[in-house]
Backbone bond lengths (Angstrom), bond angles and torsions (degrees), N, CA, C in turn:
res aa  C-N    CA-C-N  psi(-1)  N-CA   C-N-CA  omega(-1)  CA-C   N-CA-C  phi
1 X - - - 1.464 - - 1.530 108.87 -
2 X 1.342 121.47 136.93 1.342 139.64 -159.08 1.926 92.38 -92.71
3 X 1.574 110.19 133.47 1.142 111.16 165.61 1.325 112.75 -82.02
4 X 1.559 122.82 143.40 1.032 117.90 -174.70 1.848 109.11 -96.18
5 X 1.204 113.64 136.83 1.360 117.17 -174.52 1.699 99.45 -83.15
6 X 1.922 100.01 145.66 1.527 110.65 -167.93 1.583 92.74 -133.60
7 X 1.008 79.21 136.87 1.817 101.46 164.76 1.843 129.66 -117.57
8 X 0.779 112.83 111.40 1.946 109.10 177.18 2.096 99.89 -100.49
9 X 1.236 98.24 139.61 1.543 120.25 174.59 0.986 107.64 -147.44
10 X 1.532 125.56 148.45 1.471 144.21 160.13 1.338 122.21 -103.27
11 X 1.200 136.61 116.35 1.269 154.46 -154.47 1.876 94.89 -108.72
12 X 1.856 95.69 98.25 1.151 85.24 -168.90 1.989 110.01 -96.06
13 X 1.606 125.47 147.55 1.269 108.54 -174.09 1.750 84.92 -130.80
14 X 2.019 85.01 179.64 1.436 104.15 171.63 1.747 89.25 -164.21
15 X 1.654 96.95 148.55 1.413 100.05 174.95 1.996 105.45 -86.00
16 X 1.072 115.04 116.56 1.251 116.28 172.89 1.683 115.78 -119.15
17 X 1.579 97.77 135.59 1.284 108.61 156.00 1.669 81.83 56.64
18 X 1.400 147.27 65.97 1.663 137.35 166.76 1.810 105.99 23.54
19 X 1.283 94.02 52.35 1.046 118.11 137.52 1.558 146.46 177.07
20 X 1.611 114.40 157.80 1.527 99.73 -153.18 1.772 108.13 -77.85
21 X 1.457 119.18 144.16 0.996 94.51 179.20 1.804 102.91 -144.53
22 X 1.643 98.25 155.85 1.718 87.54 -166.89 1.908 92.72 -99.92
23 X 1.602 89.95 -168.99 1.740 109.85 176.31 1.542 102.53 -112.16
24 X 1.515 133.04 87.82 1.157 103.76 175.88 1.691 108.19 -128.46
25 X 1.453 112.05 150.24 1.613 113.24 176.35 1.156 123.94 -84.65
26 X 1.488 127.13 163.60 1.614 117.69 173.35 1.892 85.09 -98.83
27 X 1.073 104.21 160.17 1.405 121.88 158.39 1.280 132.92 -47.55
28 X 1.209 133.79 144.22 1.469 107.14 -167.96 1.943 98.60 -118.96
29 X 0.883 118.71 -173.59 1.562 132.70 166.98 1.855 97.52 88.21
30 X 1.679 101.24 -178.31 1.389 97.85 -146.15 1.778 99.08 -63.39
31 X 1.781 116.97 -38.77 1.377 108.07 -171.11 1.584 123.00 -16.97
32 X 1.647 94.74 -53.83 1.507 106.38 -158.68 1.290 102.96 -109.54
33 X 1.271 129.64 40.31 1.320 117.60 170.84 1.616 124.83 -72.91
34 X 1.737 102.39 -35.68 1.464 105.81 178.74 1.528 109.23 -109.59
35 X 1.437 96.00 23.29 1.817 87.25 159.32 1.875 132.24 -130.66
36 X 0.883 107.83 164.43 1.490 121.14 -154.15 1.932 85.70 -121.52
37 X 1.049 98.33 -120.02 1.750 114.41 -170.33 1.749 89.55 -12.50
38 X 1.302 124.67 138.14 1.554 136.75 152.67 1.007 102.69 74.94
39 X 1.257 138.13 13.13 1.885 152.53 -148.26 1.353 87.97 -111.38
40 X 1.469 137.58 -40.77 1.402 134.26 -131.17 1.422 103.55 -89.42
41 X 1.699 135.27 -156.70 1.156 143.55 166.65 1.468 104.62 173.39
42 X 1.181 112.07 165.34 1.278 120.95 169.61 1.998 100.76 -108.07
43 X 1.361 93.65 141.65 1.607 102.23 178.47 2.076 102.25 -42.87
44 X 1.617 109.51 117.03 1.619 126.63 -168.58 1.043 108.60 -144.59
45 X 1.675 119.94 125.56 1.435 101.90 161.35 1.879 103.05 -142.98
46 X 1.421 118.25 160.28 1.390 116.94 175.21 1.493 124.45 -53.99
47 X 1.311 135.02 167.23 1.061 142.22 159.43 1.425 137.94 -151.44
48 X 1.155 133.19 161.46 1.479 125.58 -175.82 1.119 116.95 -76.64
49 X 1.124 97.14 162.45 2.086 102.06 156.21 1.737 112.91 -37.43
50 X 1.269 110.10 -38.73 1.426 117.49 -142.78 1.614 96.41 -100.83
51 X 0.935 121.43 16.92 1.296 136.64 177.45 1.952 124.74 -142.44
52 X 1.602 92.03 134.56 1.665 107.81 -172.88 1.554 102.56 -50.39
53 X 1.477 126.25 150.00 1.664 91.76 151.16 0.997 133.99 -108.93
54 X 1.460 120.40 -0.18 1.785 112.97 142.13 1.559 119.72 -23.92
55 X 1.391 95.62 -59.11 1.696 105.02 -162.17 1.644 105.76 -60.84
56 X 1.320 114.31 -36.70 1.492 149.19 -159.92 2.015 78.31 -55.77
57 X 1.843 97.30 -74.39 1.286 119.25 -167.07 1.277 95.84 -47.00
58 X 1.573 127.22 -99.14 2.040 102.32 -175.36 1.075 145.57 -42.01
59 X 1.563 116.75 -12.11 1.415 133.90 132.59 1.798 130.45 -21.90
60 X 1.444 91.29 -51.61 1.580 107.77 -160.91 1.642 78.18 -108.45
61 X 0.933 163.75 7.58 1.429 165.72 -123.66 1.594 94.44 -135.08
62 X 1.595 98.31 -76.23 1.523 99.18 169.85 1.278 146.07 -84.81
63 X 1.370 104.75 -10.29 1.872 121.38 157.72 1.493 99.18 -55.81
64 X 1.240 114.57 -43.03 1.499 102.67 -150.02 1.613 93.12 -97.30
65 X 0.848 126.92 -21.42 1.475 127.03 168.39 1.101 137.97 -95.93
66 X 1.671 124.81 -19.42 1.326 150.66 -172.30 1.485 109.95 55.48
67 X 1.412 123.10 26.44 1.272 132.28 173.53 1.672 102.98 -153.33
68 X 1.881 115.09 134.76 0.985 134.55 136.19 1.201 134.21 5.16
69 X 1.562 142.52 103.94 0.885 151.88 -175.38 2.026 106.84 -56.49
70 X 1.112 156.51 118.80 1.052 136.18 179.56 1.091 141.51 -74.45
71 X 1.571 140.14 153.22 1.466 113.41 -136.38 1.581 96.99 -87.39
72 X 1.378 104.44 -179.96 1.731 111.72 -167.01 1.289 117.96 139.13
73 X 1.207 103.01 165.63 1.965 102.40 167.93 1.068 128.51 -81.60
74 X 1.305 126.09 151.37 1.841 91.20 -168.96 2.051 77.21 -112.41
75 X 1.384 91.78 -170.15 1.762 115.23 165.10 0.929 128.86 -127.41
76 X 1.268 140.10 139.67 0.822 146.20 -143.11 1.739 91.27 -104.52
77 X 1.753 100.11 134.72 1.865 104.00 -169.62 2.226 88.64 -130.47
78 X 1.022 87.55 9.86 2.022 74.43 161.80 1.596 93.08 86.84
79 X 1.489 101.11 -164.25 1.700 125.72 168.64 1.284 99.05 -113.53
80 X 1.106 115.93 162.71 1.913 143.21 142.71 1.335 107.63 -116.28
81 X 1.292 114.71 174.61 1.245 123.48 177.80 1.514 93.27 -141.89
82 X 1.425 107.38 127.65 1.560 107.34 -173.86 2.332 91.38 -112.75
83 X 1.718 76.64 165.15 1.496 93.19 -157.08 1.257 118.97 -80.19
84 X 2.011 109.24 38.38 1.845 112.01 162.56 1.894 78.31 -117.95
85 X 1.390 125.81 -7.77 1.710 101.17 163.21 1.466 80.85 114.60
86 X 1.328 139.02 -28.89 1.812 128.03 157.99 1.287 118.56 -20.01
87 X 1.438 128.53 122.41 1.154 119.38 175.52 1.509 107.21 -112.65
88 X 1.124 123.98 143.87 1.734 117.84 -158.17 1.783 95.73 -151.02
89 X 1.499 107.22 104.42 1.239 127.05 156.21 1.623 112.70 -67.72
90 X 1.553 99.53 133.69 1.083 123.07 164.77 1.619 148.49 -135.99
91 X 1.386 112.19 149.90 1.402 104.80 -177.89 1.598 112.82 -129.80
92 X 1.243 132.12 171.46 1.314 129.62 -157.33 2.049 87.95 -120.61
93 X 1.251 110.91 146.82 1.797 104.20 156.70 1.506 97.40 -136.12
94 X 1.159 109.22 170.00 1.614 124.96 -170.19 1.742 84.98 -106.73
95 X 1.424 111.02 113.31 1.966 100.42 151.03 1.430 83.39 -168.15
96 X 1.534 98.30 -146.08 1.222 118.14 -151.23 2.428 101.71 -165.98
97 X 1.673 81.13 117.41 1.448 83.54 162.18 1.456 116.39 -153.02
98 X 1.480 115.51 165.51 1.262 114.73 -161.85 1.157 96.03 -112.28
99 X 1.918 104.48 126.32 1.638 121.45 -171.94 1.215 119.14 -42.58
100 X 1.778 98.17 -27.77 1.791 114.76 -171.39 1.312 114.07 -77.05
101 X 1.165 135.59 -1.39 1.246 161.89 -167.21 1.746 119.85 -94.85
102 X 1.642 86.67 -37.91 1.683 95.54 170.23 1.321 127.72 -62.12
103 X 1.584 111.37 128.33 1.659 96.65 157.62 1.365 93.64 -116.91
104 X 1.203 120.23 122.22 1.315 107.60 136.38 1.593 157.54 -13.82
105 X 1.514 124.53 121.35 1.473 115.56 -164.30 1.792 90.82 -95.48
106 X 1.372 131.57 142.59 1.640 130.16 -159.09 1.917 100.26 -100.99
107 X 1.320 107.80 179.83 1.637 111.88 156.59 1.122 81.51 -157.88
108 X 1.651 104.40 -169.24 1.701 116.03 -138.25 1.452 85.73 -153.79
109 X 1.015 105.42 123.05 1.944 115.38 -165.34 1.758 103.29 -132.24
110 X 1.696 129.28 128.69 1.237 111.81 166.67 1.619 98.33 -67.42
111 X 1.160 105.51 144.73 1.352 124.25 168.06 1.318 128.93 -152.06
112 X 1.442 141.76 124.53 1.508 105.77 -15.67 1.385 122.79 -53.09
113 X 1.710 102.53 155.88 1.520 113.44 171.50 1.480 89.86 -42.28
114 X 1.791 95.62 159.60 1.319 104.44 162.53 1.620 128.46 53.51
115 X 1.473 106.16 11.78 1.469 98.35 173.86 1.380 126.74 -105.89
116 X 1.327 106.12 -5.79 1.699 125.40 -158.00 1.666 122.84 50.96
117 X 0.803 93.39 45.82 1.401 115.56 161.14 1.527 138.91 -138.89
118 X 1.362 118.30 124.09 1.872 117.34 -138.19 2.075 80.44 -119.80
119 X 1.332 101.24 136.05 1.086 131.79 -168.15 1.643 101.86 -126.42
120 X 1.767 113.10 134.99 1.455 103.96 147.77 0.629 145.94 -113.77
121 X 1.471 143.25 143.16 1.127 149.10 -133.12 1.594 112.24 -125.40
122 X 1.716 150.25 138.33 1.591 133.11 168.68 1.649 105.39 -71.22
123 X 1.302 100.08 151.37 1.789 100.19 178.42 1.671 95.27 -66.57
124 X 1.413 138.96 -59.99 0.922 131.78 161.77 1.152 114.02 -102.80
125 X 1.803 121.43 142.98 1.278 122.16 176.53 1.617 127.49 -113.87
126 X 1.514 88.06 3.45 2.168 98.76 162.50 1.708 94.45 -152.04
127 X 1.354 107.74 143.22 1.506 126.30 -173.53 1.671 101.35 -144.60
128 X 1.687 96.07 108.60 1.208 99.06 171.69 1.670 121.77 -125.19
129 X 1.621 109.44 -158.17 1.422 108.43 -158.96 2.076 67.91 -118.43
130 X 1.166 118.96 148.73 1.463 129.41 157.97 1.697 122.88 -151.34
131 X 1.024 108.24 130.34 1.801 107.08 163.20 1.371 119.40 -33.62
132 X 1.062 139.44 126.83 1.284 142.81 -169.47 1.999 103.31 -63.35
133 X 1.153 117.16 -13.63 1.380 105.68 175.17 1.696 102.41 -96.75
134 X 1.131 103.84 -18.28 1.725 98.95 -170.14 2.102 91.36 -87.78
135 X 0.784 113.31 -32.58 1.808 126.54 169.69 1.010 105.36 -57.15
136 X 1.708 143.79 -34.85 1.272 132.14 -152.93 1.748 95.06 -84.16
137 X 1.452 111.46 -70.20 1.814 99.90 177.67 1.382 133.12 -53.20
138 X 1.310 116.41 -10.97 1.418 129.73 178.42 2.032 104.79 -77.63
139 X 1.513 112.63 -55.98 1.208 119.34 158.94 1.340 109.55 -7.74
140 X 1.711 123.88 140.07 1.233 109.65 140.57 1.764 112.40 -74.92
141 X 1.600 104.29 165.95 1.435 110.11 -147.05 2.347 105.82 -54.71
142 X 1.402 93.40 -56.39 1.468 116.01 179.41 1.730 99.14 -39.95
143 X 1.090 126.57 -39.44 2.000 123.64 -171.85 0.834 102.48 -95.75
144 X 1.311 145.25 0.91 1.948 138.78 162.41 1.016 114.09 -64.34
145 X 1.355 130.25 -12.10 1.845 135.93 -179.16 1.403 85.62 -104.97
146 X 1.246 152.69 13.20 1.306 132.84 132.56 1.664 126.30 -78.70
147 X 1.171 113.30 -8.09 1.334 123.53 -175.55 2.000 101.01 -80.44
148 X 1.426 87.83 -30.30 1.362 93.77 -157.70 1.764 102.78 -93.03
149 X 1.524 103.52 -22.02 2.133 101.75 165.36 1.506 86.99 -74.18
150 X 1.078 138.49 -57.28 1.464 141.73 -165.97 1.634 92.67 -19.61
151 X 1.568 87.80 -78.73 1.571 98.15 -171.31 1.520 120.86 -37.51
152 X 1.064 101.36 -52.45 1.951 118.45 -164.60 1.815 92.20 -70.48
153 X 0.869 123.70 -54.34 1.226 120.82 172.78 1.838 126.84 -39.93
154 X 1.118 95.80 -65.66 1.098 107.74 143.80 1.897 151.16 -20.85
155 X 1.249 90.80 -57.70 1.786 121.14 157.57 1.454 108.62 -57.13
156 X 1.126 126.35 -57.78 1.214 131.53 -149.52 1.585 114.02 -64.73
């Protein structure tokens, strides 16, 4: 039996200017260099058995951002299951950070395939602030139904 790989992310927002808006990155390394639509993510990273995935999530929060998740409660936004079979728990927090602020946490990719030569790459290489409708096509496809507990959550 195949272990299934898990991911925790925090989908960070702030209401700005009357309107809601999230924190999300495009991907970084060569795949996604020239793409936008399905490019995006919310700050995610894997974890073990042996680990919470809250903890996992501000964990992967600040690797992937080189800054602190901000303090607060977060909410709880469910799982997805995105379409390599990743399943990635999530939660939403209310703050505020400045994109300029990011460093990036890197990985190390041969690139080109097949050349023997290992290149690094940022896990994300642009992190922005967006309207949750201009966020939804940028999303990869599986994390756009977090935009949308975001919302409902929210309402309530």
């Amino acid at each position: 039996m195949s272990e299934r790989r898990r991911s925790a992310g925090i989908l960070l927002f702030r209401r700005g200017q009357g309107e809601l808006e999230v924190l999300i990155g495009r991907m970084g390394g060569p795949f996604w260099a020239r793409r936008d639509e399905g490019a995006w993510t919310i700050p995610k990273g894997e974890y073990g058995e042996d680990e919470q995935p809250l903890a996992a999530a501000y964990r992967e929060f600040e690797e992937e951002l080189g800054a602190p998740a901000p303090d607060g409660g977060v909410v709880p936004l469910g799982e997805v299951r995105q379409s390599g079979g990743k399943v990635v728990t999530a939660w939403a927090l209310e703050g505020d950070l400045d994109p300029a602020r990011v460093t990036p946490g890197t990985f190390e990719l041969e690139w080109p395939r097949g050349s023997g030569r290992m290149q690094v790459f940022p896990e994300l290489d642009r992190v922005e602030w967006c309207g949750v409708d201009a966020a939804r096509p940028r999303l990869v496809t599986a994390q756009r139904v977090l935009l949308d507990r975001l919302v409902a959550e929210l309402a309530r």
